[in-house]
BANU-284586 format. One record per residue (C-alpha): residue in one letter; x, y, z. Coordinates in steps of 0.25 Angstrom, whole numbers. Layout:
<recs>
 residu    c1    c2    c3
      A     X     Y     Z
...
</recs>
This chain:
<recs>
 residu    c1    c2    c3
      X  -156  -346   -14
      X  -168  -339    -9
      X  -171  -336     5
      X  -186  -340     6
      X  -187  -350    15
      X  -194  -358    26
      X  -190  -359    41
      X  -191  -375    43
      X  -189  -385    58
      X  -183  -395    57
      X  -191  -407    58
      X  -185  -422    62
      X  -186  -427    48
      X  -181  -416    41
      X  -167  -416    36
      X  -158  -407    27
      X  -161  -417    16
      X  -177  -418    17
      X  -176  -403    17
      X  -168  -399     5
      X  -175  -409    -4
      X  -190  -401     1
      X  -185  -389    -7
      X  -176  -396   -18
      X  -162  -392   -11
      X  -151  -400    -6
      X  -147  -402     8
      X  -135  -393     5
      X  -144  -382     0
      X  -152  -381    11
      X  -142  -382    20
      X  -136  -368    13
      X  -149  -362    14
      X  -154  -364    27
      X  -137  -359    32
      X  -138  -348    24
      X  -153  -342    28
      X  -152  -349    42
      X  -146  -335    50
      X  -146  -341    64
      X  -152  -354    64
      X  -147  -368    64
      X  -138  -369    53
      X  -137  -383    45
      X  -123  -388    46
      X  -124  -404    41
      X  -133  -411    33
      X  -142  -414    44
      X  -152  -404    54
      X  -149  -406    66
      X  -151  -396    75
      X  -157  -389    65
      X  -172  -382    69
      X  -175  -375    56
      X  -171  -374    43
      X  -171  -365    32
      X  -178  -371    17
      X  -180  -362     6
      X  -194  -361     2
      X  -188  -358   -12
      X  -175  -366   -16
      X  -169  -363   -29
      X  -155  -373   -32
      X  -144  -365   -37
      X  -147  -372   -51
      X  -161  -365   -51
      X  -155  -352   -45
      X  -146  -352   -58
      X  -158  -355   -68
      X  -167  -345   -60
      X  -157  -335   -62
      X  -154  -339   -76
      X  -168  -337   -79
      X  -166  -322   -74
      X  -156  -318   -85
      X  -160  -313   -99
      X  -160  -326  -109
      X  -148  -327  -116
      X  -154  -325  -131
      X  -158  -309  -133
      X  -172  -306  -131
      X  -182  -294  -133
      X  -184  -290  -119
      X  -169  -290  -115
      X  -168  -274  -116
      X  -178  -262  -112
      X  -180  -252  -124
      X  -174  -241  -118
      X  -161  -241  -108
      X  -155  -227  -102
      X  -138  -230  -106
      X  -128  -223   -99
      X  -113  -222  -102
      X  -101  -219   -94
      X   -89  -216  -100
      X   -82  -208   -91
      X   -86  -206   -76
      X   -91  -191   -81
      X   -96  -195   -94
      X  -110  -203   -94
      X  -119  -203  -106
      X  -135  -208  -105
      X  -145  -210  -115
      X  -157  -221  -118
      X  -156  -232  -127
      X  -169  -235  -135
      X  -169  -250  -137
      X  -178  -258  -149
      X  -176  -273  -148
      X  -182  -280  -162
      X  -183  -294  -163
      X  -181  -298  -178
      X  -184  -313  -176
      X  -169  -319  -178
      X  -163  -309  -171
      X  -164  -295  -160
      X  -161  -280  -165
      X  -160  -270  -158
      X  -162  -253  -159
      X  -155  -243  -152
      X  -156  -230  -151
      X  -150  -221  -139
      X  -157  -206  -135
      X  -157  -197  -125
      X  -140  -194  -123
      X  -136  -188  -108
      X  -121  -185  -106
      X  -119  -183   -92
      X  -133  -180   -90
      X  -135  -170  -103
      X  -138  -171  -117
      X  -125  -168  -125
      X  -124  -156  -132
      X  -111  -156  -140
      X  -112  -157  -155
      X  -102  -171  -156
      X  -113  -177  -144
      X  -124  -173  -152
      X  -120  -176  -166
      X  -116  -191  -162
      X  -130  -193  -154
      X  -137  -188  -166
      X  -131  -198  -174
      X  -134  -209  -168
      X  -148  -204  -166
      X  -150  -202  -181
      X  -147  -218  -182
      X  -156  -222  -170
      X  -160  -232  -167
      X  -149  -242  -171
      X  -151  -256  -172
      X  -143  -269  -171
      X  -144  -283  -171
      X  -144  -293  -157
      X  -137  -306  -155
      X  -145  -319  -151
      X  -138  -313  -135
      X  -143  -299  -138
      X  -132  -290  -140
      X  -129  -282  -152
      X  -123  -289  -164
      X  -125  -280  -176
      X  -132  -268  -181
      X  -146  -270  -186
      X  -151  -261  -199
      X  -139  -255  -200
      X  -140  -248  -213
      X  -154  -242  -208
      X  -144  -236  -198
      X  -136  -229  -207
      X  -145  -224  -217
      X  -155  -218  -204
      X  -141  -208  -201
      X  -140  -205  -216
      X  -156  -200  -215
      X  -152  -192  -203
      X  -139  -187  -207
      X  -144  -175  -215
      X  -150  -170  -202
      X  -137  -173  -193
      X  -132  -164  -202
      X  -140  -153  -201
      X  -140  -153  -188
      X  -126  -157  -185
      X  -118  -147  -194
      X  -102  -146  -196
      X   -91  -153  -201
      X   -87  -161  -188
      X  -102  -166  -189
      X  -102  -170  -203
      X   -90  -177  -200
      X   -96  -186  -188
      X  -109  -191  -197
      X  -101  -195  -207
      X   -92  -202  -196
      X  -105  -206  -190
      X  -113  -212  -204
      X   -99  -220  -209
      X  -100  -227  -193
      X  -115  -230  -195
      X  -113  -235  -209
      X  -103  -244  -204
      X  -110  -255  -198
      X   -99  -264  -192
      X   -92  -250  -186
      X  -105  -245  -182
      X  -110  -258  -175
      X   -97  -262  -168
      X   -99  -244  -163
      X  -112  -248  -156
      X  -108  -262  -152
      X   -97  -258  -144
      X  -106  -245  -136
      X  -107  -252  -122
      X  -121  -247  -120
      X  -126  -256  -132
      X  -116  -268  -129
      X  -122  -269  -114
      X  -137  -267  -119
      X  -136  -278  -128
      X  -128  -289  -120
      X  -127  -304  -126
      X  -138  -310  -116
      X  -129  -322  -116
      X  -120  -316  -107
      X  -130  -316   -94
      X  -130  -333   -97
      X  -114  -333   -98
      X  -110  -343   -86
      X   -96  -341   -88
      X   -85  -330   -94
      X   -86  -326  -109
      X   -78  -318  -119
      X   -84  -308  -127
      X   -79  -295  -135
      X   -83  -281  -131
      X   -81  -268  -134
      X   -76  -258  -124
      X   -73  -246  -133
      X   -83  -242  -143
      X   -70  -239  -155
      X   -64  -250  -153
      X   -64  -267  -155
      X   -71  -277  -146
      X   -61  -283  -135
      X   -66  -299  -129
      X   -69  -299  -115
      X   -72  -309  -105
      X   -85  -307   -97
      X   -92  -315   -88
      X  -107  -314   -81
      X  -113  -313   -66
      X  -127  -312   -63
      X  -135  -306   -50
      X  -148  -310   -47
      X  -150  -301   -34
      X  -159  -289   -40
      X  -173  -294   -40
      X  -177  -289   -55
      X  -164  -289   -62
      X  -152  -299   -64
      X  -139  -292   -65
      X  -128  -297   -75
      X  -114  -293   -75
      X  -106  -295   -86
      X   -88  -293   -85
      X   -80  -293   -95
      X   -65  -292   -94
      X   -56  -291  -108
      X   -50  -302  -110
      X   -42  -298  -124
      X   -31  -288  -125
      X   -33  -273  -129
      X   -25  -260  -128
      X   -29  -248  -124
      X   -25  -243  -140
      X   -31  -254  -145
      X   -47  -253  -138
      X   -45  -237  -141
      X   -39  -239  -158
      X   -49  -251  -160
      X   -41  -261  -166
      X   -30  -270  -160
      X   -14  -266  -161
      X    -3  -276  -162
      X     7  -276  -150
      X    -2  -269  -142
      X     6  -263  -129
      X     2  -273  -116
      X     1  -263  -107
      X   -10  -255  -115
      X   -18  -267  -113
      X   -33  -262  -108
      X   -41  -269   -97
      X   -58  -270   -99
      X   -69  -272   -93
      X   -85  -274   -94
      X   -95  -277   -84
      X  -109  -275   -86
      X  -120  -277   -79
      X  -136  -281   -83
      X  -147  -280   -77
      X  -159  -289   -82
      X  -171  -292   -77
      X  -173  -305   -71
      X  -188  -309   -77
      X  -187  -301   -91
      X  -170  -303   -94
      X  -172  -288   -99
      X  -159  -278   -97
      X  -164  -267   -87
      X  -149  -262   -83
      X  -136  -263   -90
      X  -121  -257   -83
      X  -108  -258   -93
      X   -95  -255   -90
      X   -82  -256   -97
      X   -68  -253   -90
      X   -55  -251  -100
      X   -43  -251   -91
      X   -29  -247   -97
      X   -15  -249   -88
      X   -25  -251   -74
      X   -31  -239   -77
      X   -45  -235   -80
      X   -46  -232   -97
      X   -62  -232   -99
      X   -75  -236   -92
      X   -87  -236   -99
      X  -101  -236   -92
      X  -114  -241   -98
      X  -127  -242   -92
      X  -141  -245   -96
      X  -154  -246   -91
      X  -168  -248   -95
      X  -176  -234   -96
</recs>
């Protein structure tokens, strides 16, 4: 409730009633806001004043019905649109508490009339502060450079559903691939572009590789999920070589920033996975109990409160094995 209000005496024909239906509150309302704001003055005990002097009336009262449609109204719409993400953000990833990996993320929204793309493309590679330098680091960031910016196609809620212009993709490495080459010389490297051309050719394999990057599943939420009013199941990856596992997440908002509404989403697995499982990629019968794995995802959103557009972004995911700590992987993401 707000905490503008107005010092008001008592007068003899005032009563609790007469008050509260001045500012559109009930008796009980306004009884709980004069307690609550009164510090040391006459508190209101019964429905009456008596031997009351002053009381406290809010000079804007807001029901807790029109607090949760104010609030409601402070979330990004629940269908995907243009504005919802910045074109560039600055991603960094954790995946060991000495290893941190940053670059930018160029970001294209097109709107195709029935339906949203959108390109990526990533620059600008910092590994602990320093460009990498090795042959394997460079090779891989040139290849996903040659097929820059990749493009794929958004659900109605705005996350990621499929690649868009794939074949456009694959044909824009075989252009380049001549030059990898002459740059990138060696057995081992000819090896890895062929590894590389057969993943990119391979659109069901190379969509479900980029789906299941963290950095790309929590810049491309489902919009539907800050409008979930109670628990859901979903499927999400956790390791990038391996299958989706369901979890069951649920929603909590906070309203205290004075630009931003922040959103946090936790999800806890709700299937059965072994550690060989998630690590193999695919399911073994009579799976050992005791190699069962324990996960979990938080992520939080940051969205501004007049636009809905995504300023800030935290993802985590935790893969305990026997009550020990197995993997954490960290994301963050913000506009540049």
């Amino acid at each position: 409730m707000t905490t503008h209000f107005i010092k008001h005496r008592i007068r003899p024909q005032d009563s609790l009633s007469s008050l509260a239906s001045r500012t559109g509150m009930t008796e009980e309302e306004l009884k709980i806001f004069h307690n609550r704001h009164c510090g040391k003055m006459d508190r209101i005990w019964f429905g009456n004043l008596t031997g009351v002097e002053f009381i406290l009336i809010p000079t804007l009262y807001l029901s807790e019905e029109e607090q949760q449609i104010r609030r409601k109204n402070m979330l990004p719409p629940a269908a995907y649109f243009s504005g919802f993400h910045a074109t560039e953000y600055l991603v960094s990833e954790t995946f060991e508490e000495n290893s941190e990996c940053k670059y930018t993320v160029q970001l294209t929204i097109r709107n195709n009339g029935d339906q949203f793309t959108a390109e990526l493309s990533a620059e600008d590679f910092r590994v602990n502060g320093a460009v990498p330098e090795d042959k394997a680091s460079s090779l891989s960031l040139d290849c996903m450079k040659s097929i820059s910016p990749v493009s794929f196609r958004l659900s109605a809620g705005g996350n990621v559903v499929s690649c868009s212009a794939h074949r456009s993709t694959v044909e824009k490495f075989r252009a380049k691939r001549k030059d990898l080459e002459d740059f990138h010389t060696g057995e081992i490297s000819e090896k890895y572009l062929d590894t590389f051309e057969d993943a990119v050719s391979d659109e069901p394999y190379f969509f479900r590789r980029m789906h299941s990057c963290l950095w790309i599943r929590s810049l491309f939420p489902d919009l539907k999920w800050f409008h979930q009013e109670a628990g859901w199941k979903e499927e999400f990856f956790i390791h990038s070589h391996s299958f989706p596992l369901r979890f069951h997440f649920h929603a909590d908002h906070f309203f205290e920033d004075a630009d931003c509404v922040e959103t946090r989403i936790t999800g806890m697995l709700s299937e059965s996975c072994s550690l060989r499982e998630l690590l193999k990629g695919t399911r073994i019968e009579e799976e050992d109990p005791e190699d069962l794995i324990h996960a979990e995802i938080q992520i939080r959103y940051f969205t501004h409160k007049i636009t809905g557009q995504l300023y800030e972004a935290e993802s985590s995911v935790s893969i305990r094995h026997q009550d020990r700590l197995f993997q954490k992987h960290l994301v963050h993401l913000k506009q540049k």
